[in-house]
Biotite code that builds the C-alpha atoms (Angstrom):
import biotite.structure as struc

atoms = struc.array([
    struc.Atom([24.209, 165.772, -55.145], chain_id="A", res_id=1, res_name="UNK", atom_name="CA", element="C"),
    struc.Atom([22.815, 164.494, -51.935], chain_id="A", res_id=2, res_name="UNK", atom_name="CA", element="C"),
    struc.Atom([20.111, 161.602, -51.613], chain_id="A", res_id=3, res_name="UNK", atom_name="CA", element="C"),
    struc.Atom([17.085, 163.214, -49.980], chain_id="A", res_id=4, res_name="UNK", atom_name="CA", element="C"),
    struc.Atom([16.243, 162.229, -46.521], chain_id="A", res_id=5, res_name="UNK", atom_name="CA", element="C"),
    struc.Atom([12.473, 163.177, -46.987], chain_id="A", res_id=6, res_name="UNK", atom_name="CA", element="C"),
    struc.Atom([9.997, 163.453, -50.016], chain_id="A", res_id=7, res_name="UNK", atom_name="CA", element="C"),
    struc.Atom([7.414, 165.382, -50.122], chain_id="A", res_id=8, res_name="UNK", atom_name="CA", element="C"),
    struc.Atom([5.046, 162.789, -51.711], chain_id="A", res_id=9, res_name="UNK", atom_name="CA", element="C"),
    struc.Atom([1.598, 163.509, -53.631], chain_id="A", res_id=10, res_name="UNK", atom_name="CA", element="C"),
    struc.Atom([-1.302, 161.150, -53.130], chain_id="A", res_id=11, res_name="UNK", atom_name="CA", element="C"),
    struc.Atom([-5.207, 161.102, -53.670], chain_id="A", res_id=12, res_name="UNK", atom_name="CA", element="C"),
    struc.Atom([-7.341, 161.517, -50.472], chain_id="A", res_id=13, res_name="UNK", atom_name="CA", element="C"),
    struc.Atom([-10.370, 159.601, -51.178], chain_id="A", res_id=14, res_name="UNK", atom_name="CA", element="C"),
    struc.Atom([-12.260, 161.231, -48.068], chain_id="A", res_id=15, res_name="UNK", atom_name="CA", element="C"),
    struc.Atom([-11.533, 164.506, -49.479], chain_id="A", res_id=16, res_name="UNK", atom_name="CA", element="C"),
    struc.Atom([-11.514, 163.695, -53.231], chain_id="A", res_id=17, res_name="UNK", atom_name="CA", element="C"),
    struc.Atom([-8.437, 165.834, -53.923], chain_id="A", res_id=18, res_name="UNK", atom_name="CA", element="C"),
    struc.Atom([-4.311, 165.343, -54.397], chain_id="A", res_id=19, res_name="UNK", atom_name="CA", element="C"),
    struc.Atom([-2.793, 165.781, -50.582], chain_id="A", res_id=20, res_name="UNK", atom_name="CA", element="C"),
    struc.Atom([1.273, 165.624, -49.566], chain_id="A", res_id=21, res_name="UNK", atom_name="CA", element="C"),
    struc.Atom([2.615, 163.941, -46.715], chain_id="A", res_id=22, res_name="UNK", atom_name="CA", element="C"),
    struc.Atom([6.419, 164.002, -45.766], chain_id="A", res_id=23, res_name="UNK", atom_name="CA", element="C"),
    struc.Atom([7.882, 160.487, -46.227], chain_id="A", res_id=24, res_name="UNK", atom_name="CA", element="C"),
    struc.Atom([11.007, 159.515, -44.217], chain_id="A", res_id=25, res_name="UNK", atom_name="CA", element="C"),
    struc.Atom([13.475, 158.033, -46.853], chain_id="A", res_id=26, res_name="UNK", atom_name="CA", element="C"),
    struc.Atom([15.988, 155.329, -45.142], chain_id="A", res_id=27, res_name="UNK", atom_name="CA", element="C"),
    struc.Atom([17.345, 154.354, -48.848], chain_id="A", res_id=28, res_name="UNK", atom_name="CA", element="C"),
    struc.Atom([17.369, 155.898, -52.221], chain_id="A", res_id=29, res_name="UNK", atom_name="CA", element="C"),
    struc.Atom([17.417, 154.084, -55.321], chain_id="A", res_id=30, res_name="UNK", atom_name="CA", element="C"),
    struc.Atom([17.050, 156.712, -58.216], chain_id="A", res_id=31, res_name="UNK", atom_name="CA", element="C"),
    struc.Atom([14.043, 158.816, -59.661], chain_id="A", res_id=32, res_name="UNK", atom_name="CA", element="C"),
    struc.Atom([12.010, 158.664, -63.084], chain_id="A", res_id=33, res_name="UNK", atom_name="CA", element="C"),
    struc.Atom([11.907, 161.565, -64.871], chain_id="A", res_id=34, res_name="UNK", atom_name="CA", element="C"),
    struc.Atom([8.465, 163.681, -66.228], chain_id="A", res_id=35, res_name="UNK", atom_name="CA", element="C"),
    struc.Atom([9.035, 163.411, -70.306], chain_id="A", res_id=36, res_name="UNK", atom_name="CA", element="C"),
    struc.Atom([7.538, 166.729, -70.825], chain_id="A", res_id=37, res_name="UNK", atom_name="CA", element="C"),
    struc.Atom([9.685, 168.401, -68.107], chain_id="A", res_id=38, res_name="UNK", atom_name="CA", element="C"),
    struc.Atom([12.319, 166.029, -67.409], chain_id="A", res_id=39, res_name="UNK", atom_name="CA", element="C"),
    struc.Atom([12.041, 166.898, -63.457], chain_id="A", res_id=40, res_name="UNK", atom_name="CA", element="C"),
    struc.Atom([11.557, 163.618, -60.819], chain_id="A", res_id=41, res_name="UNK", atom_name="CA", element="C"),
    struc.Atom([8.088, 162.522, -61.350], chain_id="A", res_id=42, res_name="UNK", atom_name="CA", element="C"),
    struc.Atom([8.254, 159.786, -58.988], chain_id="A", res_id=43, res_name="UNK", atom_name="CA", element="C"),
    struc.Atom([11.224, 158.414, -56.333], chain_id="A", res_id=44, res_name="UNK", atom_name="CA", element="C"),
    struc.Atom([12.166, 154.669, -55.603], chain_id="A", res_id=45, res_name="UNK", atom_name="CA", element="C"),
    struc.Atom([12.976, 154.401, -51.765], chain_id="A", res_id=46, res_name="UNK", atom_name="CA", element="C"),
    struc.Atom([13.101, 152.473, -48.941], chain_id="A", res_id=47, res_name="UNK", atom_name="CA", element="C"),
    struc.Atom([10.656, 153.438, -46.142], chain_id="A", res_id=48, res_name="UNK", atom_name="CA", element="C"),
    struc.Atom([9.578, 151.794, -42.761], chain_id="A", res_id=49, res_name="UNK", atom_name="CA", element="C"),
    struc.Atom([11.362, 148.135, -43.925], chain_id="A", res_id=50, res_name="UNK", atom_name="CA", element="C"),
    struc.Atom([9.750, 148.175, -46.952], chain_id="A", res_id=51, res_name="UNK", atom_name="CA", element="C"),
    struc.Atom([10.470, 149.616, -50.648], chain_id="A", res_id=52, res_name="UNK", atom_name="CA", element="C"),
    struc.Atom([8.431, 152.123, -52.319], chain_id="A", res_id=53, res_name="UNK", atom_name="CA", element="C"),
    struc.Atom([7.563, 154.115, -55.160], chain_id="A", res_id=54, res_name="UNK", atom_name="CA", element="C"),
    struc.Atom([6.281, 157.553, -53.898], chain_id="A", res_id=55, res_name="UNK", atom_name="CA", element="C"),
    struc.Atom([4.832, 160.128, -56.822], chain_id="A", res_id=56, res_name="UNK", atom_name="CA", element="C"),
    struc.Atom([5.760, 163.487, -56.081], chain_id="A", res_id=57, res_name="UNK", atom_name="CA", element="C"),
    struc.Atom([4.660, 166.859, -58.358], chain_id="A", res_id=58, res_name="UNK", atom_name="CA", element="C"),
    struc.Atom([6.808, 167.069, -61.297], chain_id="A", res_id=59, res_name="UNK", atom_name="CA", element="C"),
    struc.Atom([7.665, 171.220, -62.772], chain_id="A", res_id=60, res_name="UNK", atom_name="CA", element="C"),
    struc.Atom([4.352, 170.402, -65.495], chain_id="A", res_id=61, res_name="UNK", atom_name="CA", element="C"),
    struc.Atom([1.958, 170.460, -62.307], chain_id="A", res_id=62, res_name="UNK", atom_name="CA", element="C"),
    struc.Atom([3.778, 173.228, -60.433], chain_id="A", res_id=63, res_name="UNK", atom_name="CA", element="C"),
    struc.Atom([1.729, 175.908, -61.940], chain_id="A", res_id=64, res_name="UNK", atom_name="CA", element="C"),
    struc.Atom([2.017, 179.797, -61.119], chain_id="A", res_id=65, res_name="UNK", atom_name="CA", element="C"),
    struc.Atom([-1.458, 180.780, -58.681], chain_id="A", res_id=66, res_name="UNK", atom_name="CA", element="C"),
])
């Protein structure tokens, strides 16, 4: 499998007081950690803009049926 060239990460909007995604550009991949309930990527280490990162994305456990 492929690294991904772009996440699409979760994070809190304070402004807003909800969860909100952005696309994040990934330069370098370094692995995932995986949800222990679902065992999908919880969260991806990366390399972004020069610097490294940890960016949370949705795991299956939050990806609920609307």
């Amino acid at each position: 499998m492929a690294d991904p060239t772009e996440i699409n990460s979760v994070f809190w909007n304070e402004e807003k007081k909800s969860w909100d995604h952005k696309m994040i550009q990934v330069e370098e991949y370094h692995g995932f950690v995986e949800c222990q309930q679902c065992r999908r990527p919880l969260s991806h280490n990366i390399k972004t803009g020069g610097e490294f990162k940890v960016v949370y994305v949705e795991c299956g456990c939050s990806r609920r049926e609307k």
